[in-house]
C-alpha positions in Angstrom: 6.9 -24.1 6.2 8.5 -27.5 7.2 11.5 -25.7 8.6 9.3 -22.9 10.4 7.3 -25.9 11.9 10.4 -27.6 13.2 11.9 -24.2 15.0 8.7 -23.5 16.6 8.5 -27.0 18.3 12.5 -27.1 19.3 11.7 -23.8 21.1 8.6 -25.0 22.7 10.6 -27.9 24.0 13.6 -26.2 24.8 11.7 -24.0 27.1 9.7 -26.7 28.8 13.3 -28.4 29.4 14.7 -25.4 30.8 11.5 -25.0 33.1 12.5 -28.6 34.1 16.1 -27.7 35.3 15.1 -24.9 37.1 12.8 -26.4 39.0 14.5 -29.6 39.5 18.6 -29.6 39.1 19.2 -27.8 42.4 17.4 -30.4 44.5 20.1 -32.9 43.1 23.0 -30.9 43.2 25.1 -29.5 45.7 26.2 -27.1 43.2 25.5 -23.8 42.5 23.4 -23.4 39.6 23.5 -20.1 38.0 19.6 -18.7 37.7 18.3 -17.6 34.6 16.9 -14.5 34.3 13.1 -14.4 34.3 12.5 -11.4 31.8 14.3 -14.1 29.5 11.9 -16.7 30.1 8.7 -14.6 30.4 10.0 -13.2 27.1 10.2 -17.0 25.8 6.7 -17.5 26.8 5.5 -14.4 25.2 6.7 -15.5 21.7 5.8 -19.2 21.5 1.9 -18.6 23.4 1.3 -16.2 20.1 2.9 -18.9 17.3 2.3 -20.2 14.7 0.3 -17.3 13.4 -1.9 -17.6 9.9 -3.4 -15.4 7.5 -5.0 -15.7 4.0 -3.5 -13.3 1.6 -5.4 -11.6 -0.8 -4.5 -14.8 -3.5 -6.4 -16.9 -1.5 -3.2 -18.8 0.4 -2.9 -19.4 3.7 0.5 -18.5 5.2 2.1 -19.3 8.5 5.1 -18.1 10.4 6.0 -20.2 13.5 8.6 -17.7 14.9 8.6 -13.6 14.5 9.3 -12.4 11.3 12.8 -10.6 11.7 14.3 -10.2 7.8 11.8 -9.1 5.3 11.9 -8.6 1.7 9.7 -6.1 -0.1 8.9 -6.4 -4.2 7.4 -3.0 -4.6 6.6 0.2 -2.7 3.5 -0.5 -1.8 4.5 -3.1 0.2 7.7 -1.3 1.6 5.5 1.4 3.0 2.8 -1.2 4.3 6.0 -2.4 6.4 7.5 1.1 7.5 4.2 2.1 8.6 4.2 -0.9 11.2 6.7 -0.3 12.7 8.7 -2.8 10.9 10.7 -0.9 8.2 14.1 -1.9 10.1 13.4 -5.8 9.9 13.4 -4.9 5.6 17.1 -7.0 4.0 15.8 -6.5 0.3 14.0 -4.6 -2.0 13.2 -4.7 -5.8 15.1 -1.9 -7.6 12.8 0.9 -8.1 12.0 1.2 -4.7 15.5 2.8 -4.2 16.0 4.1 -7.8 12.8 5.0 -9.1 11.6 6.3 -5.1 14.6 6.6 -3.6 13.3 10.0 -2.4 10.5 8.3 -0.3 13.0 5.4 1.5 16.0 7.1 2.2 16.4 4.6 4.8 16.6 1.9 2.1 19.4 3.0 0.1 22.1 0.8 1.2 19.7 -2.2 0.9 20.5 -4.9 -1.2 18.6 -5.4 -4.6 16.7 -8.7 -5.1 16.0 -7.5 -9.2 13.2 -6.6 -10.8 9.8 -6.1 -9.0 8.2 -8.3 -11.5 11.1 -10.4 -12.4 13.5 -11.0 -9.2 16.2 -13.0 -8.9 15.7 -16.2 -6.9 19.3 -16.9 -5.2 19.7 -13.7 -4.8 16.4 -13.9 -2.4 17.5 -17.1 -1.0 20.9 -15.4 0.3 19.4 -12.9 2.2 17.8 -15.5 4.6 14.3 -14.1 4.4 11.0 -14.8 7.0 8.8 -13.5 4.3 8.6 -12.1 0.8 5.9 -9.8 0.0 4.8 -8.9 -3.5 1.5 -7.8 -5.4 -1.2 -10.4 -5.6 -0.6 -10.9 -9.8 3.2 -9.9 -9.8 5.5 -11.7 -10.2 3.8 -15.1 -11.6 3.3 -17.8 -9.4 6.9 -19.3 -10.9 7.6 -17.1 -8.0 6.0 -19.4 -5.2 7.3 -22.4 -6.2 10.6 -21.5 -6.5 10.9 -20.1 -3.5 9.0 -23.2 -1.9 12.3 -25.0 -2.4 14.0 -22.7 0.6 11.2 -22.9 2.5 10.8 -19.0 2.1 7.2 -18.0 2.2 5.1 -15.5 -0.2 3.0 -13.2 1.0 0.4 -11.4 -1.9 -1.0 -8.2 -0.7 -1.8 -5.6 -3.1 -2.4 -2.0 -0.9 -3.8 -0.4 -4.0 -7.5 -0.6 -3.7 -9.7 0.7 -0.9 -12.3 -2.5 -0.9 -9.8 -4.2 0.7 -6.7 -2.2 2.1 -8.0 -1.9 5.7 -8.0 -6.1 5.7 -4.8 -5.7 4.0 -3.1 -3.9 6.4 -4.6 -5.8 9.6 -3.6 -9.5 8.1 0.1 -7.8 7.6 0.5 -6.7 10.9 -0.7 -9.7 12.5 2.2 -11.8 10.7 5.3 -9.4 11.4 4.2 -9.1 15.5 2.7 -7.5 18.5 3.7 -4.0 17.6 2.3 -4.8 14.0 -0.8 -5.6 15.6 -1.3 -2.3 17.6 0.2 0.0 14.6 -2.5 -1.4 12.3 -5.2 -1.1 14.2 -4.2 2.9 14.9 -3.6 3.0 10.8 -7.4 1.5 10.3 -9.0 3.7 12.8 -7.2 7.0 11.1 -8.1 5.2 7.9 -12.0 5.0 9.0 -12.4 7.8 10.5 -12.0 10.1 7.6 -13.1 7.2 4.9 -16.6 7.7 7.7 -16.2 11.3 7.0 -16.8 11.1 3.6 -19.2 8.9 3.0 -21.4 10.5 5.6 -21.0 13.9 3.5 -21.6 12.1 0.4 -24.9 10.8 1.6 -26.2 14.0 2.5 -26.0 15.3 -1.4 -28.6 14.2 -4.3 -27.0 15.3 -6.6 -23.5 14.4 -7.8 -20.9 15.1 -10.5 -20.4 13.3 -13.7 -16.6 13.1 -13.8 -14.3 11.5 -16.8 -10.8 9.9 -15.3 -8.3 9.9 -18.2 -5.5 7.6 -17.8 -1.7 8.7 -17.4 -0.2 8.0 -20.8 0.1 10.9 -22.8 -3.1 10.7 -25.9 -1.4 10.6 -29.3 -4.7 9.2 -31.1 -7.9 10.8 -30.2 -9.7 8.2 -30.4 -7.7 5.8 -27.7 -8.1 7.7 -24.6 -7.2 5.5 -21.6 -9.7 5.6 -18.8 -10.6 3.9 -15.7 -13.9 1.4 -15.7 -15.2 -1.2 -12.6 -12.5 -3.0 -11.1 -9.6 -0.4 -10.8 -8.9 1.6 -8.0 -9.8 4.8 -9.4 -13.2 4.2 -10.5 -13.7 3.4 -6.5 -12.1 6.0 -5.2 -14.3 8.3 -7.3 -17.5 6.2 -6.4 -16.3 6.5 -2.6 -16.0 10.4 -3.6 -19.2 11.0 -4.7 -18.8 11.5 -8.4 -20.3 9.4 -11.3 -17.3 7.3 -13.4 -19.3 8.1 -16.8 -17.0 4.5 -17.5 -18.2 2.8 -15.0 -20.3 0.6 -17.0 -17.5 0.1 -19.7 -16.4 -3.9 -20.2 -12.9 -3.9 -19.1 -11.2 -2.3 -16.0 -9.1 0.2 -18.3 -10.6 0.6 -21.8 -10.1 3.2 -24.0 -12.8 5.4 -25.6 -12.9 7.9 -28.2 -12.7 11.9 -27.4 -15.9 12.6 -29.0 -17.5 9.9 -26.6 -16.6 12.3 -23.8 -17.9 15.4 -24.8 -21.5 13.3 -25.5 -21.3 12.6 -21.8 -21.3 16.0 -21.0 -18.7 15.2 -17.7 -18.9 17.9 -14.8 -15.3 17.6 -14.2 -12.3 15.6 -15.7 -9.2 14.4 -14.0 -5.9 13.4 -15.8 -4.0 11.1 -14.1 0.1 11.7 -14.2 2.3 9.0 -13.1 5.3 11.5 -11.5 8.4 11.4 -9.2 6.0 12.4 -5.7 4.5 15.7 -7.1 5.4 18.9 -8.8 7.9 21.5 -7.7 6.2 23.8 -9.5 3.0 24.2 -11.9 4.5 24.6 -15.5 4.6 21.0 -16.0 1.0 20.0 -14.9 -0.4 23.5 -16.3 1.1 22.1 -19.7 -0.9 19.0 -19.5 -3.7 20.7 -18.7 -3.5 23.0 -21.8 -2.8 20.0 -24.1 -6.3 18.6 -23.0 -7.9 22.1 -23.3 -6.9 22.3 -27.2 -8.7 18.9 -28.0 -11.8 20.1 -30.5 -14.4 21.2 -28.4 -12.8 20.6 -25.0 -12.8 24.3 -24.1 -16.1 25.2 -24.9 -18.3 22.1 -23.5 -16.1 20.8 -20.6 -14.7 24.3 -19.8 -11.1 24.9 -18.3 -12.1 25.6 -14.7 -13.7 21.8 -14.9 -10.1 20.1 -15.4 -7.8 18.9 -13.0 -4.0 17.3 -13.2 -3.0 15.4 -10.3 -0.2 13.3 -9.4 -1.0 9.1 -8.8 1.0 9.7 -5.7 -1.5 10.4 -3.5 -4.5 8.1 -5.4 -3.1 4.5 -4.7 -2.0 2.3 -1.4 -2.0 3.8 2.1 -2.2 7.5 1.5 -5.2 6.7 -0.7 -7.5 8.6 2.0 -5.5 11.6 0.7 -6.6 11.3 -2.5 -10.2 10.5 -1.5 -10.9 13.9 0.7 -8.9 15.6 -2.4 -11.6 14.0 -4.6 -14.6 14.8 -2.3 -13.3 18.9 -2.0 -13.3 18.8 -5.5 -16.6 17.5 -6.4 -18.1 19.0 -3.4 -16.7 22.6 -2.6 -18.3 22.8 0.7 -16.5 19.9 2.4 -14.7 20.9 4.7 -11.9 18.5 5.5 -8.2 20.1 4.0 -6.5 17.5 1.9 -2.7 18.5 3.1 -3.4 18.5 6.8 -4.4 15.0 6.0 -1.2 14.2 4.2 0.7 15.9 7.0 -0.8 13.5 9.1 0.4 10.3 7.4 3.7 11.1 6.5 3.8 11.5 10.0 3.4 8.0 10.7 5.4 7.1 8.4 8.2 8.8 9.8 8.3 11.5 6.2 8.8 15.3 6.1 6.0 16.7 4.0 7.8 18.1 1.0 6.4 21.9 1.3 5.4 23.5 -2.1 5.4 20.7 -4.3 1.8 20.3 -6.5 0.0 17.2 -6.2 -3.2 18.6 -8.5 -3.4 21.6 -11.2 -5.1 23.9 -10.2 -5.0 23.1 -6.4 -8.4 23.0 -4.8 
């Protein structure tokens, strides 16, 4: 912070010098004094009227850059396709590893960029010699080891999650206010998008009394029937299914991601259950997903009270982060078959902006909808 301070008041003073000898060197010199150009200056201007410029994160720090951010590094892929979707993907000199080998497919663009480590664990010099404005990680990962090490470079953290909708519009504004004007403007269009169908929804929603008690199973595969891993308050997908219009029947459950017992479901009598699967994007075809599905349906009982036709298998893809509105008009088709808002012409529309082909044919839930 020290050092951002101290470049942000040698500029300020540096242009009000050179203001100075423009205006006064030529009245006492016979010389010819070489003009500088004014786009320079009124480009000058721009930079330091709009800096220092602070936001709180979402861990509750306050964090100031006192020049534009020009060299970013990412920790995860949230955070990578916060960036690209500003406008700022270019400005990105380091990455954790799985955003090139685990979703290498998503940022081609990254390839060639240099590892930092581990998204939870990275290295510090290796951070440190890629001269960074900013790091940006998830609001628990890694540790806080993380801030104060880097504090000794003077190399601030910034924790934003982009995983859960109470939040991700605030999210995205505070980032684009940091990295610059065009940040600014791109996340304001990204919110409005965002809005518009999130307003959608939730005016559809309100217009139905009655709505679907739906069971969220978590992504690990179920070895012991009675350890199911499901979604409670607090995690994303218990929102996104509340923003939906569907009942979490473990919503009221103590932790965020508590396990319950297969008999327990069946008592609960869900409308329609959704298994989560953690998979590169989406299916190229539906064997895989269609075998998941079938493992559920031969649980005791499954078949006859839940019923096939009331089980879906989708990919997390869509479900978490920026594209989250995906998964929320996927959600609302599902529990409600008259909405009328198609799921993929939404998707379309955000790969767009981020600059992505939509991959055609691959399966992002079994059975589609």
């Amino acid at each position: 912070m020290i050092k951002g301070c101290r470049i942000w008041v040698i500029g300020i003073i540096l242009f009000i010098f050179i203001i100075i000898l423009l205006i006064f060197l030529p009245t006492y010199t016979d010389e010819t004094v070489e003009t500088v150009d004014l786009s320079e200056l009124r480009e000058a201007a721009r930079i330091y009227l709009h800096y220092p410029r602070t936001v709180e994160d979402s861990a509750g720090k306050k964090i100031t850059v006192y020049t534009p951010v020009r060299r970013v590094i990412v920790l995860n892929t949230d955070c990578a396709e916060a960036v690209r979707i500003l406008g700022s993907g270019e400005k990105i000199v380091g990455v954790a590893e799985g955003i090139t080998t685990k979703k290498g497919y998503y940022f081609p663009e990254l390839s060639a960029t240099p590892s930092v480590g581990k998204w939870n664990q990275p290295d510090i010099e290796t951070i440190a010699s890629l001269d960074p404005d900013l790091v940006i990680a998830y609001v628990r990962w890694p540790g806080s080891e993380l801030d104060l090490d880097l504090e000794a470079f003077e190399i601030p953290v910034l924790r934003l999650d982009f995983t859960n909708q109470e939040n991700l519009e605030e999210e995205v504004w505070k980032l684009g206010h940091l990295l610059d004007k065009e940040g600014e403007e791109r996340a304001e269009a990204y919110i409005e998008w965002y809005t518009g169908y999130e307003e959608a929804v939730k005016n559809f929603v309100e217009t139905h009394d009655r709505r679907p008690k739906v069971f969220l199973e978590q992504s690990k595969g179920v070895e012991d029937l009675s350890e199911i891993g499901t979604y409670s308050n607090g995690s994303a997908s218990d929102t996104l299914c509340t923003l939906a219009g569907g009942i979490n029947i473990a919503h009221n459950l103590t932790t965020a991601y508590p396990h319950v017992e297969a008999e327990w479901v069946l008592d609960k009598e869900p409308d329609i259950v959704i298994k989560h699967r953690y998979v590169s994007w989406g299916w190229k075809n539906s064997t895989e997903p269609q075998e998941i599905r079938d493992e559920l349906m031969n649980r005791p009982g499954w078949r006859s009270i839940i019923g096939e036709e009331n089980v879906r298998v989708t990919s997390c893809e869509t479900l978490y982060g920026l594209d989250s509105v995906v998964g929320l008009i996927q959600w609302t088709k599902l529990f409600y078959p008259d909405f009328n808002i198609d799921s993929e012409a939404v998707y379309r529309e955000y790969l767009e902006m981020q600059g992505i082909r939509y991959p055609e044919g691959m399966v992002f839930i079994y059975p589609e909808i």
